[in-house]
PyMOL Python script that loads the backbone (N, CA, C, O; Angstrom):
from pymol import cmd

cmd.read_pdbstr("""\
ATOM      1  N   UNK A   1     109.326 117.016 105.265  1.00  0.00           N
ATOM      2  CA  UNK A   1     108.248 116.065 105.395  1.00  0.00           C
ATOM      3  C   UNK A   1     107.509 116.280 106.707  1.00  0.00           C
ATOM      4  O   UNK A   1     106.297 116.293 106.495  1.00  0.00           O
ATOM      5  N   UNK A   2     107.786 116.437 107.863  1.00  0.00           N
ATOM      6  CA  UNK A   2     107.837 116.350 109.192  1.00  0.00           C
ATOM      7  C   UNK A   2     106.286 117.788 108.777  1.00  0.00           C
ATOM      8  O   UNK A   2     105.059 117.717 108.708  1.00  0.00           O
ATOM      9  N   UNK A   3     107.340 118.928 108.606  1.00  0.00           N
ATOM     10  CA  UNK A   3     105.985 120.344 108.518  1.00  0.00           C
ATOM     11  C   UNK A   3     104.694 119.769 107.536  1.00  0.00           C
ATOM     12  O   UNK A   3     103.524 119.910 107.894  1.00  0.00           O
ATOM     13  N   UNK A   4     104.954 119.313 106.657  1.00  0.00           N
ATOM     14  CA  UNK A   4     104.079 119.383 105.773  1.00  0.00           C
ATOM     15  C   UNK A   4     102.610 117.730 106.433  1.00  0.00           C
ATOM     16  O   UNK A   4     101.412 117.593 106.186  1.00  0.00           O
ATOM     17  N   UNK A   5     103.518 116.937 107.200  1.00  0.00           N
ATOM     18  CA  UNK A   5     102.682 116.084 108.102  1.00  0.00           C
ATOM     19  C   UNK A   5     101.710 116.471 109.235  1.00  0.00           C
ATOM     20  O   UNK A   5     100.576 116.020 109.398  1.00  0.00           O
ATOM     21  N   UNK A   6     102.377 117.421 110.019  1.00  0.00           N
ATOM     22  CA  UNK A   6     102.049 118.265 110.736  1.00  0.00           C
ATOM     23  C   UNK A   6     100.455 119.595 110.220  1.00  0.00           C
ATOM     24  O   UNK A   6      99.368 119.832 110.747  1.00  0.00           O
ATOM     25  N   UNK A   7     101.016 120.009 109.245  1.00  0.00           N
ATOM     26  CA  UNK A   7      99.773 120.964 108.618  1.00  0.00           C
ATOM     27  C   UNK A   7      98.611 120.465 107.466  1.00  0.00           C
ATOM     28  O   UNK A   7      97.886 121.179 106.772  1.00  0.00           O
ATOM     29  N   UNK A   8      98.711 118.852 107.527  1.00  0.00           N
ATOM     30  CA  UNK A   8      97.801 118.325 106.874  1.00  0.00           C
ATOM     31  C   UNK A   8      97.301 117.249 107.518  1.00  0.00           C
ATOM     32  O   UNK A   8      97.869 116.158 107.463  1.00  0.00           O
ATOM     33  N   UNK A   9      96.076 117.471 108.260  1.00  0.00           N
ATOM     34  CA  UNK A   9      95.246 116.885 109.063  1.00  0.00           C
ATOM     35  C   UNK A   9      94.796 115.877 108.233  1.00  0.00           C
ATOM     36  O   UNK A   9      94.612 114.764 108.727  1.00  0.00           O
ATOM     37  N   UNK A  10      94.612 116.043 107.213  1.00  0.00           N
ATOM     38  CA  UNK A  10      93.929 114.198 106.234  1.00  0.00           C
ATOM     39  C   UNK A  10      94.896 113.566 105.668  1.00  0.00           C
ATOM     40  O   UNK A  10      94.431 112.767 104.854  1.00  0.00           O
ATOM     41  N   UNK A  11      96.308 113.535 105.719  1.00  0.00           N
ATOM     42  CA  UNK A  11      97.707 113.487 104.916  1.00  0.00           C
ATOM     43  C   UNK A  11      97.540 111.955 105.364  1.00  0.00           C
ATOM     44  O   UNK A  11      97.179 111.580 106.480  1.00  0.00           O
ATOM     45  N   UNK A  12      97.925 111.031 104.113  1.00  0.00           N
ATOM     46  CA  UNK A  12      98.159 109.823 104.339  1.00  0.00           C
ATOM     47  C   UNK A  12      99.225 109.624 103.845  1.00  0.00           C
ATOM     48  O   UNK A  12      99.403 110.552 103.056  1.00  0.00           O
ATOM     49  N   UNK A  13     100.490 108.626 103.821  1.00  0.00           N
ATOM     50  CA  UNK A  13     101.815 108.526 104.125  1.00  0.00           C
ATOM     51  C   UNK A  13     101.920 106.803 103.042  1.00  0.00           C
ATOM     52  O   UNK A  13     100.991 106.167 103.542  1.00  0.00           O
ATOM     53  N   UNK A  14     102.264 106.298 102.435  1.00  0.00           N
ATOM     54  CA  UNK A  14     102.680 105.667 101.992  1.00  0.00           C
ATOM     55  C   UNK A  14     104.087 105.317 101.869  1.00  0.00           C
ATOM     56  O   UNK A  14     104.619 105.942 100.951  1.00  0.00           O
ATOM     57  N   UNK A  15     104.919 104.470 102.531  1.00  0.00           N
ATOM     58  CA  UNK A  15     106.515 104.142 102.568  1.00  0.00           C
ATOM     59  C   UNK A  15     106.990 102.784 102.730  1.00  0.00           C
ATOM     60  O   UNK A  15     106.189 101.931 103.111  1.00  0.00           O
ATOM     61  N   UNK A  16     108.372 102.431 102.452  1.00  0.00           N
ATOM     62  CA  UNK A  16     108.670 101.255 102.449  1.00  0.00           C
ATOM     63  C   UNK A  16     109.098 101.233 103.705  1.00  0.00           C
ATOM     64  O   UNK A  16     109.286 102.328 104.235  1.00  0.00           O
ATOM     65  N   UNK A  17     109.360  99.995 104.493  1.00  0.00           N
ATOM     66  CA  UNK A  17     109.628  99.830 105.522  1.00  0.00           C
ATOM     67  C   UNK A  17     110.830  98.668 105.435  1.00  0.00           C
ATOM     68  O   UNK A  17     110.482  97.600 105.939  1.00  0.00           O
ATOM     69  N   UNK A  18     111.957  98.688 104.974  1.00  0.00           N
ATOM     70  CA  UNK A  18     113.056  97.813 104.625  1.00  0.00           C
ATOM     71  C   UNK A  18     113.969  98.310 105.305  1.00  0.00           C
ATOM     72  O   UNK A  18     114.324  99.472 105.108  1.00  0.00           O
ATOM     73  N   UNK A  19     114.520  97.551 106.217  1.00  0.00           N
ATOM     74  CA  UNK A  19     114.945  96.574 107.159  1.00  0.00           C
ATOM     75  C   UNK A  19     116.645  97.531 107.317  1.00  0.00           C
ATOM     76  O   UNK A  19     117.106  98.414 108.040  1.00  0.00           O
ATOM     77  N   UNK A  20     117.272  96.380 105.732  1.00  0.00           N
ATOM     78  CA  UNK A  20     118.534  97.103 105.432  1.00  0.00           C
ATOM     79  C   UNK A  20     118.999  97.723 105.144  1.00  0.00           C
ATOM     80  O   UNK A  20     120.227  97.801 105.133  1.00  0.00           O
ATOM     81  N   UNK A  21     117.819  98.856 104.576  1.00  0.00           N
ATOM     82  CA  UNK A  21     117.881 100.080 104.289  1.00  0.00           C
ATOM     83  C   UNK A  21     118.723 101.188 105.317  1.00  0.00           C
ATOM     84  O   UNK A  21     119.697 101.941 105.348  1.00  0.00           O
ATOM     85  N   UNK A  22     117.160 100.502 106.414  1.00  0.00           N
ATOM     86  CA  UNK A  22     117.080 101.733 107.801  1.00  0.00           C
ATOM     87  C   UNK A  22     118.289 101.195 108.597  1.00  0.00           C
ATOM     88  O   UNK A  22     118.841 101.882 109.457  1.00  0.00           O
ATOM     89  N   UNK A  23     118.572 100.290 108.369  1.00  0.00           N
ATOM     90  CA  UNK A  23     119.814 100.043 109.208  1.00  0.00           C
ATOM     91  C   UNK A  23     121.093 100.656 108.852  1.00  0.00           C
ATOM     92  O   UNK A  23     121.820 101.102 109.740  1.00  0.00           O
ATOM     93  N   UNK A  24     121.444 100.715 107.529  1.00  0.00           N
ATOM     94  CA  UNK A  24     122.071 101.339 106.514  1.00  0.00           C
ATOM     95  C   UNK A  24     122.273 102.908 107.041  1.00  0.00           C
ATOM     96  O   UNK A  24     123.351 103.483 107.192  1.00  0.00           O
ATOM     97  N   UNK A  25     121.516 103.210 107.176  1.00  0.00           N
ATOM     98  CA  UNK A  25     121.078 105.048 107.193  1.00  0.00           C
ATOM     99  C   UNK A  25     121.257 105.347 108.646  1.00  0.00           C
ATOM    100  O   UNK A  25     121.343 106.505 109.054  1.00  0.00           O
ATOM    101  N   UNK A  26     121.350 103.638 109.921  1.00  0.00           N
ATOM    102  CA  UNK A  26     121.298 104.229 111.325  1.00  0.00           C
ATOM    103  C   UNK A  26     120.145 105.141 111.515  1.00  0.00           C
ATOM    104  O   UNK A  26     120.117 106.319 111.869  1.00  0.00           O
ATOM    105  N   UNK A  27     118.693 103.872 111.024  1.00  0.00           N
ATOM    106  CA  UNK A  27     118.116 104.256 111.614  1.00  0.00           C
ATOM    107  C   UNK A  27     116.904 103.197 112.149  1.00  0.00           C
ATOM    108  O   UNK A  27     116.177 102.500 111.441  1.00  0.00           O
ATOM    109  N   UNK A  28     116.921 103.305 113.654  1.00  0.00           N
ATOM    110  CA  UNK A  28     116.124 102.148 113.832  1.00  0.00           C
ATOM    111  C   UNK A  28     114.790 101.820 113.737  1.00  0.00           C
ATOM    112  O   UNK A  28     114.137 102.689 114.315  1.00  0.00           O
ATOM    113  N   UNK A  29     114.174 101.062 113.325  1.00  0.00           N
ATOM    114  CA  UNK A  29     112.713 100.598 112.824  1.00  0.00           C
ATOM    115  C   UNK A  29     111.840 101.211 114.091  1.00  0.00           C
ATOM    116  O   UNK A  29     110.987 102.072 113.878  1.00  0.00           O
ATOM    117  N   UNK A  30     112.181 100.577 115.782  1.00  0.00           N
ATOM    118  CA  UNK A  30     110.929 100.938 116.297  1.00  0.00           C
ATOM    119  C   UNK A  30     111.503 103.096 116.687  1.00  0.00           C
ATOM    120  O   UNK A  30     110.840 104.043 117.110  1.00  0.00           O
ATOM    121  N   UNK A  31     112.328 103.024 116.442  1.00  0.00           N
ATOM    122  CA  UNK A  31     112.217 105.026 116.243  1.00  0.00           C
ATOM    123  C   UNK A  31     111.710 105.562 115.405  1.00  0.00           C
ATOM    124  O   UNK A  31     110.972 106.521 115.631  1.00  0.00           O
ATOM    125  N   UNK A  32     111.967 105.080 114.098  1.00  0.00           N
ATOM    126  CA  UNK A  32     110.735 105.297 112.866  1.00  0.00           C
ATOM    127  C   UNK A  32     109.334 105.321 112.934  1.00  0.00           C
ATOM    128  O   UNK A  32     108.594 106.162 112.423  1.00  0.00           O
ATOM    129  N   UNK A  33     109.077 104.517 113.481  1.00  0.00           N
ATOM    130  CA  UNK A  33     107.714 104.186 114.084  1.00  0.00           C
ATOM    131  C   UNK A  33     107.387 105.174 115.192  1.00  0.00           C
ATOM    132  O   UNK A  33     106.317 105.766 115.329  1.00  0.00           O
ATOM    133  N   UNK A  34     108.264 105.247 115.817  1.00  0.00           N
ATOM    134  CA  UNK A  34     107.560 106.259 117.370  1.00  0.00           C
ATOM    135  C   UNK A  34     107.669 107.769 116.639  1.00  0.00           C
ATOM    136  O   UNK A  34     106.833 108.601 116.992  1.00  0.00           O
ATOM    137  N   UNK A  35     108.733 108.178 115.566  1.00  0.00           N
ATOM    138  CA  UNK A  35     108.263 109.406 114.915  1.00  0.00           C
ATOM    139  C   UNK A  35     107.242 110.221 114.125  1.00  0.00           C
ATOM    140  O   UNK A  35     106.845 111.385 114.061  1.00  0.00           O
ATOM    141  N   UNK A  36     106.975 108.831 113.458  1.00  0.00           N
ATOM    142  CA  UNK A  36     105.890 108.981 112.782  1.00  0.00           C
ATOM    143  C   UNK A  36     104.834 109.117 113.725  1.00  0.00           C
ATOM    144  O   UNK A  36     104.360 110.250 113.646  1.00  0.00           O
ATOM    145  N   UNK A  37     104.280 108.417 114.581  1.00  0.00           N
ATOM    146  CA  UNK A  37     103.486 108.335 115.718  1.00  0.00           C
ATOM    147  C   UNK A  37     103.365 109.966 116.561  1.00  0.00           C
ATOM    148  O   UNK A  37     102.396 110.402 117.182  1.00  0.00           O
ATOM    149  N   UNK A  38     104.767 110.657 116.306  1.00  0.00           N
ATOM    150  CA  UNK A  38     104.994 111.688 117.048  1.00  0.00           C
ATOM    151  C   UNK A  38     104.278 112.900 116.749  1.00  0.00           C
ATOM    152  O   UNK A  38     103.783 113.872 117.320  1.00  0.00           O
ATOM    153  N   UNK A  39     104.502 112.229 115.164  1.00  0.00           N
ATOM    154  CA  UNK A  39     103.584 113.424 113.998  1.00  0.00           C
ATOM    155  C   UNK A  39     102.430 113.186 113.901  1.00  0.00           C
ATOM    156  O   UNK A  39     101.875 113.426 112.829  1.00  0.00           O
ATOM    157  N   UNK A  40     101.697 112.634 114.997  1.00  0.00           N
ATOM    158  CA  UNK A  40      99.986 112.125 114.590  1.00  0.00           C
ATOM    159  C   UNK A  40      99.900 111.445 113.613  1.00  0.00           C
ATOM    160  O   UNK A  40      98.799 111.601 113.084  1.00  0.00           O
ATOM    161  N   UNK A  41     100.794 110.460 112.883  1.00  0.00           N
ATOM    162  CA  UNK A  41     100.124 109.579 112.096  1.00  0.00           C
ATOM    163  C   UNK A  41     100.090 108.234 112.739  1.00  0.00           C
ATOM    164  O   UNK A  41     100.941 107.391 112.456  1.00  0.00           O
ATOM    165  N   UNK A  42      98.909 107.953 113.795  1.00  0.00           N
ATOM    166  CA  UNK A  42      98.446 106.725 114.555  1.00  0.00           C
ATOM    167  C   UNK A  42      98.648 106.178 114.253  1.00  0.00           C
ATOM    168  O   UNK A  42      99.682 105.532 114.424  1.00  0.00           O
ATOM    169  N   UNK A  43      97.456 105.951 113.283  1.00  0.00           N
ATOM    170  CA  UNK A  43      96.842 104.725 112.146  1.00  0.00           C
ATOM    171  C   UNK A  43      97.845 104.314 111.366  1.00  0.00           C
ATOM    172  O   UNK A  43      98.054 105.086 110.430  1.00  0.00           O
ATOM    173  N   UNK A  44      98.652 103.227 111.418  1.00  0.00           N
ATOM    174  CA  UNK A  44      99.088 102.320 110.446  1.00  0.00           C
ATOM    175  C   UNK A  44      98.593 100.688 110.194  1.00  0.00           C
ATOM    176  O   UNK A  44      98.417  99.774 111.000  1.00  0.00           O
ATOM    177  N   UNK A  45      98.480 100.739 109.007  1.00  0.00           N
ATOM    178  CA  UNK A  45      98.757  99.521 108.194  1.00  0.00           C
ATOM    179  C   UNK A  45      99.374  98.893 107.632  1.00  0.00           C
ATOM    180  O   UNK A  45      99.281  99.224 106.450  1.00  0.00           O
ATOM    181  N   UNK A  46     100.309  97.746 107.821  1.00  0.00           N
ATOM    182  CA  UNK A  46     100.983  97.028 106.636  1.00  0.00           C
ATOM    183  C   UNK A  46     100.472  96.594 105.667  1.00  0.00           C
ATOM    184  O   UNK A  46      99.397  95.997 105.733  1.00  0.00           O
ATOM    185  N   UNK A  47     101.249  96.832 104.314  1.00  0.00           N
ATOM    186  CA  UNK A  47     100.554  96.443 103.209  1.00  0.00           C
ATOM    187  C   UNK A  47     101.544  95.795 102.490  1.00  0.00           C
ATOM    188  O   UNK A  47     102.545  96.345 102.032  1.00  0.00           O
ATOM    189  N   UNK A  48     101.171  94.252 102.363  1.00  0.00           N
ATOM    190  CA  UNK A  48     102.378  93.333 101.538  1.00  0.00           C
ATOM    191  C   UNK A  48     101.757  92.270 100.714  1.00  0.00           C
ATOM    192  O   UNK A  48     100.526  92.294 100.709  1.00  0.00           O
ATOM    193  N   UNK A  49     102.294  91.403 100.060  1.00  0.00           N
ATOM    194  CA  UNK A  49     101.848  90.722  98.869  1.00  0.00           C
ATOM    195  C   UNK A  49     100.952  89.818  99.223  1.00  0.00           C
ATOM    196  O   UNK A  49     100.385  89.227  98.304  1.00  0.00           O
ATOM    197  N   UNK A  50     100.523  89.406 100.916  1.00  0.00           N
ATOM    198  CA  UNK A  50      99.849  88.236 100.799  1.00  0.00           C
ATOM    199  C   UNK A  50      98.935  88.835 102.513  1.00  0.00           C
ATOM    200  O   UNK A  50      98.442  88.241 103.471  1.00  0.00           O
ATOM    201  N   UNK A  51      99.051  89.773 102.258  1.00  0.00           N
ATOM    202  CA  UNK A  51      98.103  90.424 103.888  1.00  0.00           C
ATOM    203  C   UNK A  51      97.935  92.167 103.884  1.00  0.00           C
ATOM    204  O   UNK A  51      98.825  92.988 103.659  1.00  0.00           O
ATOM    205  N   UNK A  52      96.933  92.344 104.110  1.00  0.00           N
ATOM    206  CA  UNK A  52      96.857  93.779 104.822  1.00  0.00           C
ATOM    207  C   UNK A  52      96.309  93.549 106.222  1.00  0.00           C
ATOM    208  O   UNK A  52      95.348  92.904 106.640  1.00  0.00           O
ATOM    209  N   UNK A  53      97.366  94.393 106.884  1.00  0.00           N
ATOM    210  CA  UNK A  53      97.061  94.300 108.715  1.00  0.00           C
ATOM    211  C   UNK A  53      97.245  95.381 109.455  1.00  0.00           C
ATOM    212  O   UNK A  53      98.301  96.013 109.466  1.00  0.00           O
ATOM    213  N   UNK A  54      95.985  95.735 110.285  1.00  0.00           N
ATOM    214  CA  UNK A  54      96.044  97.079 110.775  1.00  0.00           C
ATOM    215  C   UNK A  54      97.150  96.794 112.335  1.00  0.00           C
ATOM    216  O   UNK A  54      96.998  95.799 113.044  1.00  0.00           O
ATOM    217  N   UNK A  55      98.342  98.015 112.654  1.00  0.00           N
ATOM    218  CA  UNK A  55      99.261  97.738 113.328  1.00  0.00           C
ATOM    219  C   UNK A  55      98.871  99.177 114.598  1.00  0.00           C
ATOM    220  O   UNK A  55      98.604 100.366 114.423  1.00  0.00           O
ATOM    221  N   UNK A  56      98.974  98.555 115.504  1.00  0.00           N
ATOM    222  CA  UNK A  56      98.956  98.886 116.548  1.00  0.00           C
ATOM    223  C   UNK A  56     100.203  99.612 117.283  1.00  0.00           C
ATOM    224  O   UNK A  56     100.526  99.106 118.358  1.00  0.00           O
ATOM    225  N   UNK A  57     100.914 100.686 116.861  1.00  0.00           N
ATOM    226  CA  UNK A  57     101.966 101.269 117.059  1.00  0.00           C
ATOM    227  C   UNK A  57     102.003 102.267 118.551  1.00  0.00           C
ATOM    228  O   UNK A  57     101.105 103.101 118.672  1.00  0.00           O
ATOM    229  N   UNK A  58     102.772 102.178 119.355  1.00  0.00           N
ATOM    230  CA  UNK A  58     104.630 101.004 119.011  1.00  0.00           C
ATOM    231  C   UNK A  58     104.444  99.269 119.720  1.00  0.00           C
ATOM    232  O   UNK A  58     105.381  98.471 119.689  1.00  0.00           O
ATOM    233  N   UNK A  59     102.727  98.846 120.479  1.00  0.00           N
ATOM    234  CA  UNK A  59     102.946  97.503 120.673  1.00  0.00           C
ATOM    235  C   UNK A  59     103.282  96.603 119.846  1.00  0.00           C
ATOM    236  O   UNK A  59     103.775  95.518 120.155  1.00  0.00           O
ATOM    237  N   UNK A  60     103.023  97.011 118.670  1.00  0.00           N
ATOM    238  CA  UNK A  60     103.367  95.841 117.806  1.00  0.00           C
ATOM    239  C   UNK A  60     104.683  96.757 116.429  1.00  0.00           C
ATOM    240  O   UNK A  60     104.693  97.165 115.267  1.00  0.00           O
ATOM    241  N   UNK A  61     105.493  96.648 117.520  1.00  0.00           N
ATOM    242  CA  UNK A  61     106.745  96.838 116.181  1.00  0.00           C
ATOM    243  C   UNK A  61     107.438  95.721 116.284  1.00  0.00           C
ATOM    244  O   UNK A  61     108.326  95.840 115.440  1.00  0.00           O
ATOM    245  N   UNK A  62     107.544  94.842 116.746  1.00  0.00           N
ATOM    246  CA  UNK A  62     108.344  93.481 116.590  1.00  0.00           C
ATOM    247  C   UNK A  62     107.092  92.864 115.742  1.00  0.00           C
ATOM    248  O   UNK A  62     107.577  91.896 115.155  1.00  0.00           O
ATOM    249  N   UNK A  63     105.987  92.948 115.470  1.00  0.00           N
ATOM    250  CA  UNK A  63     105.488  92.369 114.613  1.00  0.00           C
ATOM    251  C   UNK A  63     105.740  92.993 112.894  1.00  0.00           C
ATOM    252  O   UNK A  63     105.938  92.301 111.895  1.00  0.00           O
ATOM    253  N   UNK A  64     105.657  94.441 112.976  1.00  0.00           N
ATOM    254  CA  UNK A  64     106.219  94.803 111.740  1.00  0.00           C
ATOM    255  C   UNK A  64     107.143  94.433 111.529  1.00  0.00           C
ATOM    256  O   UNK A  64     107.217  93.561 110.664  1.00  0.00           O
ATOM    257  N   UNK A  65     108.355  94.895 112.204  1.00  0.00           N
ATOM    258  CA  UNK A  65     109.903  93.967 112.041  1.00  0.00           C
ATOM    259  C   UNK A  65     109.644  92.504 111.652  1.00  0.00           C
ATOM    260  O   UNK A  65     110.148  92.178 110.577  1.00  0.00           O
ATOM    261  N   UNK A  66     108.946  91.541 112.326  1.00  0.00           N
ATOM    262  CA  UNK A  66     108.547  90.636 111.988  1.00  0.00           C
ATOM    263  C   UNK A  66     108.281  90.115 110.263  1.00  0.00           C
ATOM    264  O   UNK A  66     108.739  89.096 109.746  1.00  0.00           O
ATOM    265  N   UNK A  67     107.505  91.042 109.686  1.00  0.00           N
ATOM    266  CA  UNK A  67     106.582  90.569 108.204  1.00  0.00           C
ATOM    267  C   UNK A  67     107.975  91.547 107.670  1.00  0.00           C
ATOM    268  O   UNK A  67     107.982  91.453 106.443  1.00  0.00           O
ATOM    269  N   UNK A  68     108.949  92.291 108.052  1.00  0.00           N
ATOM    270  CA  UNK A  68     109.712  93.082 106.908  1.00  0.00           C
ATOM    271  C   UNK A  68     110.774  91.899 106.615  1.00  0.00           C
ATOM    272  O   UNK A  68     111.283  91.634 105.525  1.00  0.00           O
ATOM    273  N   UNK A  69     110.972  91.286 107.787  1.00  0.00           N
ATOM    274  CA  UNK A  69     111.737  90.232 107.155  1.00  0.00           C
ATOM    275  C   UNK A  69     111.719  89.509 106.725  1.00  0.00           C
ATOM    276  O   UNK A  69     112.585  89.188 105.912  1.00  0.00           O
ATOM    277  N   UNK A  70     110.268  88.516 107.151  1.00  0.00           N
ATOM    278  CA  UNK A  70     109.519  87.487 105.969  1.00  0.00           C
ATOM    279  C   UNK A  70     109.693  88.052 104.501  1.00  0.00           C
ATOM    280  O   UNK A  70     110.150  87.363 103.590  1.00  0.00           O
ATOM    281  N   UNK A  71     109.249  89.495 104.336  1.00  0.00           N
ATOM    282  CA  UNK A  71     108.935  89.907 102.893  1.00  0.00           C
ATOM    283  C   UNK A  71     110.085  90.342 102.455  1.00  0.00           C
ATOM    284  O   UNK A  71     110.090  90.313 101.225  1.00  0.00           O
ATOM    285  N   UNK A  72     111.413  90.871 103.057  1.00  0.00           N
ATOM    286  CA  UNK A  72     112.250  91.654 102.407  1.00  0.00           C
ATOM    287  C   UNK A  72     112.337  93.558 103.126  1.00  0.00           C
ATOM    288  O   UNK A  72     113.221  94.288 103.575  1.00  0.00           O
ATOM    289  N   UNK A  73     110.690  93.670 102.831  1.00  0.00           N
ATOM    290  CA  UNK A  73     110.472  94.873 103.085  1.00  0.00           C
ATOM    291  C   UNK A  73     108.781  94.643 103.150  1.00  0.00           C
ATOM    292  O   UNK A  73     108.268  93.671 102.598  1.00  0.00           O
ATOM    293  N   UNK A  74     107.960  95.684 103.912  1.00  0.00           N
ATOM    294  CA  UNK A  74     106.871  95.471 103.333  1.00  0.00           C
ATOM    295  C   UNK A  74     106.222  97.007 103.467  1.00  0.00           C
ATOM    296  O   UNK A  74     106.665  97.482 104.513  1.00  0.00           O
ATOM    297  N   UNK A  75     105.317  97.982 102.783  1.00  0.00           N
ATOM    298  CA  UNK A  75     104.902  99.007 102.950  1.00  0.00           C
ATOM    299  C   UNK A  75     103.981  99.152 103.724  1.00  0.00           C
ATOM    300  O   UNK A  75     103.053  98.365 103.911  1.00  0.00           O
ATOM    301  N   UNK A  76     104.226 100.477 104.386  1.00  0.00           N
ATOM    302  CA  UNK A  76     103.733 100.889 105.609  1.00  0.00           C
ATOM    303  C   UNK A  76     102.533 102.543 105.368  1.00  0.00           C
ATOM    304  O   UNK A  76     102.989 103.666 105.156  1.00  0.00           O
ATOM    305  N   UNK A  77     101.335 102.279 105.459  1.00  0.00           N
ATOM    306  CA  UNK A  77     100.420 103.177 105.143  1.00  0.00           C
ATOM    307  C   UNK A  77     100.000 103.867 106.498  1.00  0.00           C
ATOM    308  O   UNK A  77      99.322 103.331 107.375  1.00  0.00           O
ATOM    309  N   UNK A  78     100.472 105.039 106.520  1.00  0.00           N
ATOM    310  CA  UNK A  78     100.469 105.839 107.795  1.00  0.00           C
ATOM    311  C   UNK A  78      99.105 107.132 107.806  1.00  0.00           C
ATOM    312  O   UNK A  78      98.977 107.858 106.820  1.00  0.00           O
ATOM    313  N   UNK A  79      98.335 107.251 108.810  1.00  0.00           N
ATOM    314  CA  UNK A  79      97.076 108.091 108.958  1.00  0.00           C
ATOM    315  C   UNK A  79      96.573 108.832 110.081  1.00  0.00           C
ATOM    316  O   UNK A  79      96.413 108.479 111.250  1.00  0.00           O
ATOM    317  N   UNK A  80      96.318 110.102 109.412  1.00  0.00           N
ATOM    318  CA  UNK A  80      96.147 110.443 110.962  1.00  0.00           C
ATOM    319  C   UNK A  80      95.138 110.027 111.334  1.00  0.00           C
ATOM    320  O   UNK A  80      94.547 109.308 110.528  1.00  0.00           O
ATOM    321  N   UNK A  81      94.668 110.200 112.298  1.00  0.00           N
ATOM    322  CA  UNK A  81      93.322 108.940 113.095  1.00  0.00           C
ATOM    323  C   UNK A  81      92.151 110.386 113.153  1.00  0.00           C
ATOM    324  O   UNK A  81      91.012 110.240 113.598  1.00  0.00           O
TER     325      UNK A  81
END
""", "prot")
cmd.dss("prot")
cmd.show_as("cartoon", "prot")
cmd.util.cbc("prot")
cmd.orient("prot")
């Protein structure tokens, strides 16, 4: 995933962002976030049943953490800028 993020400059990213998953797997939410970030995908958005909100990564990962737990999980639309 990582190469193929990397060699596609318009690549947009669609994923779940659940909680007990990543915890499950040992892996933590705001490192997820700073990787993705690592790979040039800036631009994120949360996308959940009752909001779309553009996220400001990594100031606002306690706010994602935030809506994953309200929702369960909520999907995370990643872009390069």
């Amino acid at each position: 995933m990582k190469e193929t993020i990397r060699r596609s400059a318009s690549i947009r990213c669609i994923g779940e962002f659940e909680l007990r998953a990543m915890r499950a797997a040992g892996v933590a939410p705001a490192g997820l976030v700073q990787t993705l970030k690592g790979l040039g995908l800036e631009r994120m958005q949360v996308l959940c049943e009752d909001a779309t909100v553009d996220l400001r990564p990594p100031e606002e990962v306690a706010r994602l953490i935030r809506m994953a737990e309200r929702h369960l999980y909520v999907n995370l639309l990643c872009e390069h800028v």
